[in-house]
N, C-alpha and C positions, 0 to 999 in steps of 0.2 A: 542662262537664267534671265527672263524677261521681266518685265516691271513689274506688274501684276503679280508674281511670287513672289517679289521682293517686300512687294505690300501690304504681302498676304497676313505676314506676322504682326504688324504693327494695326493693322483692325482688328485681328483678335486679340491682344494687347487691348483695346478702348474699347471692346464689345465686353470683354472683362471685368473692366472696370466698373462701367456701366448698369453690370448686374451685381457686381460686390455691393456700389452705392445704393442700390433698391434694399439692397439685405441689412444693411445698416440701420439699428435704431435708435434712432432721431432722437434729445430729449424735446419736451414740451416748451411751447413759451415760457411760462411759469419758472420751470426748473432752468432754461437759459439767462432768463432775468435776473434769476438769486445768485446763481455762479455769476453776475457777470457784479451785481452789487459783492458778494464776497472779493472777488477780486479786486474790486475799484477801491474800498475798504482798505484790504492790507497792503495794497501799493501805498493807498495814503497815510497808515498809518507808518510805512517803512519808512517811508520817504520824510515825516516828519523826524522819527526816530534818529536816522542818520544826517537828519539836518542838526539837530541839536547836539549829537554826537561831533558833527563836524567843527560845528560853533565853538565848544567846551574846547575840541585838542587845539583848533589855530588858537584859541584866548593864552592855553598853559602855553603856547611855543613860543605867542609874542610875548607872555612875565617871564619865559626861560630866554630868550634872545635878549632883553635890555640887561 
C-alpha cells in the first residue's frame, strides 16, 4: 500500500466536510446578535443569582460557626 492510498481516505474525509459546510444554513446577522444578547443575559443574570446565593450560605455558616 503506497502513500497515495493511504491519503486517499482522509481527502474524502475533508472533500465531505466541505460540502456538508455549503449545505448548512447559516443563521442571519440579526438572529446571531439576539442569540448572542440572550445568552450574554442569562449568564449574567446566573451569575448574579448564584452570587447572592453564595453571599446568603457563607453569612448562615459564619452565625452557625461562632
Amino acid at each position: 500500500m503506497d502513500l497515495k492510498s493511504k491519503l486517499e481516505p482522509v481527502k474524502d474525509y475533508f472533500r465531505e466536510v466541505y460540502h456538508e459546510g455549503k449545505r448548512v444554513t447559516w443563521p442571519s446577522r440579526k438572529d446571531a446578535v439576539k442569540g448572542t444578547y440572550i445568552v450574554l443575559i442569562t449568564v449574567i443574570i446566573s451569575a448574579l443569582f448564584l452570587g447572592v446565593v453564595d453571599i446568603g450560605l457563607a453569612k448562615i455558616i459564619q452565625t452557625l460557626i461562632r
